[in-house]
N, C-alpha and C positions, 0 to 999 in steps of 0.2 A: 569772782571770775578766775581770778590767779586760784583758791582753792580744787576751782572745778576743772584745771587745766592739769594738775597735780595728778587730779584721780582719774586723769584719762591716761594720762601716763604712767602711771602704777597698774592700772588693768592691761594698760598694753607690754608692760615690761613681764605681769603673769603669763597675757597668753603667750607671749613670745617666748618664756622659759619651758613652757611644757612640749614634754618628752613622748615620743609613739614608744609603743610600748617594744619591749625587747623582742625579736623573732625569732622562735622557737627552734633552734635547727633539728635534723633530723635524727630519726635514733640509727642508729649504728644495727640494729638488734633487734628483731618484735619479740618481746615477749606473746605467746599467742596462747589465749585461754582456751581451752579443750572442753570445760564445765569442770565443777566438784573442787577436785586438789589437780589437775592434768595439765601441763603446758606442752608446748614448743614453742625451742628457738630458732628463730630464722633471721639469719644477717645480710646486710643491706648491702646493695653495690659497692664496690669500691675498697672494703675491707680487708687489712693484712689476709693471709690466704688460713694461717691457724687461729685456733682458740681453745679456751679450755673455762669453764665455768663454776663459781664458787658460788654458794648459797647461805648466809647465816638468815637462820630468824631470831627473831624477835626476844624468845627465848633462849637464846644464845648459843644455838647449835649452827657450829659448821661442816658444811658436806662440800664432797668438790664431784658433782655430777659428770665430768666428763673423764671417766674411765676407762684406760687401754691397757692391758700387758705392758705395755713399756712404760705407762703413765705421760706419755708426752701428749702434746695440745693434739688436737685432731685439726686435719683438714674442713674447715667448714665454708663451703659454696655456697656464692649468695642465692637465697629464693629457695633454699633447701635446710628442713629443719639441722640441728645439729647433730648427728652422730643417726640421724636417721629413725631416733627413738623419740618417746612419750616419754617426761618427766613425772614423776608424783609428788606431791610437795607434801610428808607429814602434818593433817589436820592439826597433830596434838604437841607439835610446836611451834606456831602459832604462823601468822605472817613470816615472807622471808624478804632479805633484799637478796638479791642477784649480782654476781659481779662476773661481769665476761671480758675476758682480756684479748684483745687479739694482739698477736703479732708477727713477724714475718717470717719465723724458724720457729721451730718446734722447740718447747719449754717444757722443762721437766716439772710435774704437776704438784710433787714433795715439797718443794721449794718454794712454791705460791703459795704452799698451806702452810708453811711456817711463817712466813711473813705475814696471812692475816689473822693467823691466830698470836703473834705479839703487837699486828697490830690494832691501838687503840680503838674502843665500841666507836667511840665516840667524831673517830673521822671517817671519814670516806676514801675508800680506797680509790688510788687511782695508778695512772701510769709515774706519776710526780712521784711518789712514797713508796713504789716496790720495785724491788730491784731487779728488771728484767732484761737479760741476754738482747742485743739487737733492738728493734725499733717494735712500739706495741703503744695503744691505745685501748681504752678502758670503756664500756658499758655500767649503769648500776640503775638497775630497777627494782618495783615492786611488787608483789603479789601476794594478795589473802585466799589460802584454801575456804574453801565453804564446805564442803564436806569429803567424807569418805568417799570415792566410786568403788565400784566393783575391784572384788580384784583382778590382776591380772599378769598369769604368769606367764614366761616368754624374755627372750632377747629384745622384744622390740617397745619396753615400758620397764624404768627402773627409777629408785628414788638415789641415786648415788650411794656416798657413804657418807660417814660424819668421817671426819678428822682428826688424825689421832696427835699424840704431843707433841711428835717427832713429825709432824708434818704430811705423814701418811694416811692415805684414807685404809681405815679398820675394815676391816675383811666382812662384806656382808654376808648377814644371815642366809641359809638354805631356804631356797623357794619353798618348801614348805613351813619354812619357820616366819616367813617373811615375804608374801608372794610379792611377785613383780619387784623386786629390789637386787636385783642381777646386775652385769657390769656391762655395758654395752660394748661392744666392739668394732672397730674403724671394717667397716664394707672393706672388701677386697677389692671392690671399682672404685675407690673412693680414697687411693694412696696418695693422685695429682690432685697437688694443692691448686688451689682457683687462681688465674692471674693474680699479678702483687702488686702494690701501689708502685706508684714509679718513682728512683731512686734518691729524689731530694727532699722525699717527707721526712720530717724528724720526728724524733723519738717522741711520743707524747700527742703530737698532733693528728688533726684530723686526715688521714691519706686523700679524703677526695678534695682537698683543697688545693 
């Protein structure tokens, strides 16, 4: 009797330790598949009002897709792709992750590229481990090209550039040496940054909390 009173209270001390599962919060960011190698990025309510977007794959190439004349983050409004272009993700280096930093001033893009090219494969980049000017929060996703599309040349579809040692992204190839690999450039309508979180979010956190 005493044994069978044991094992009711051992089954009751299991179900009472388990845990619901952790909930998901939400992405900052959609990465949105287009088909083939094609994305956009569209960021969620609430976020710092800039951004600027780094890509390493798999194969260890990095590119900083968000490219201006001045190289600073671009204003990105939420429920509007970024920079108002098509991404390509090079088939033939392989998977990439994503890292999109937002933050509330504009960042100079040199300066994020040296910091993830010394920093290590092996962590995750975030707002914690790069040193950025003012307050900012981090995105990092994934995506597998499937194949080549068409190509396509134009302002409005570019695969960034890779990253050079000095932290600058390398000058891309000529549309016809390289279609669709152009530099995108910040709209004329699209100077006024999106509302900004309000003033007691810290650096690192999430602004809509």
């Amino acid at each position: 009797m005493l044994r069978n009173g044991l094992c009711v209270l051992a089954l009751l001390g299991v179900l009472g330790c388990k845990k619901d599962p952790p909930v998901e919060q939400p992405k900052r960011i959609e990465l949105k598949s287009l088909g083939e190698n094609r994305v956009e990025f569209i960021p969620a309510e609430g976020q710092f009002p800039y951004c600027h977007i780094f890509t390493r794959s798999d194969s260890g190439v990095l590119r900083q897709l968000t490219m201006t004349h001045d190289n600073l983050s671009l204003p990105c409004p939420a429920g509007e792709p970024v920079g108002r272009v098509t991404f390509r993700v090079p088939v033939d280096e392989g998977p990439i992750t994503a890292l999109v930093l937002f933050t509330d001033q504009q960042v100079n893009g040199s300066s994020m590229g040296l910091q993830l090219l010394d920093l290590p494969k092996d962590q995750a980049p975030g707002a914690w481990n790069l040193r950025v000017p003012g307050r900012a929060v981090t995105e990092v996703l994934r995506f597998t090209p499937s194949a080549d599309a068409a190509p396509e040349v134009g302002p409005d579809t570019t695969t960034g550039a890779p990253v050079g040692s000095d932290g600058n992204p390398l000058k891309p190839a000529a549309p016809e040496e390289s279609a669709g690999s152009g530099v995108p450039a910040v709209p004329e309508d699209a100077n006024a940054p999106a509302d900004a979180p309000s003033d007691d979010t810290a650096s690192g956190r999430d602004p809509a909390q």
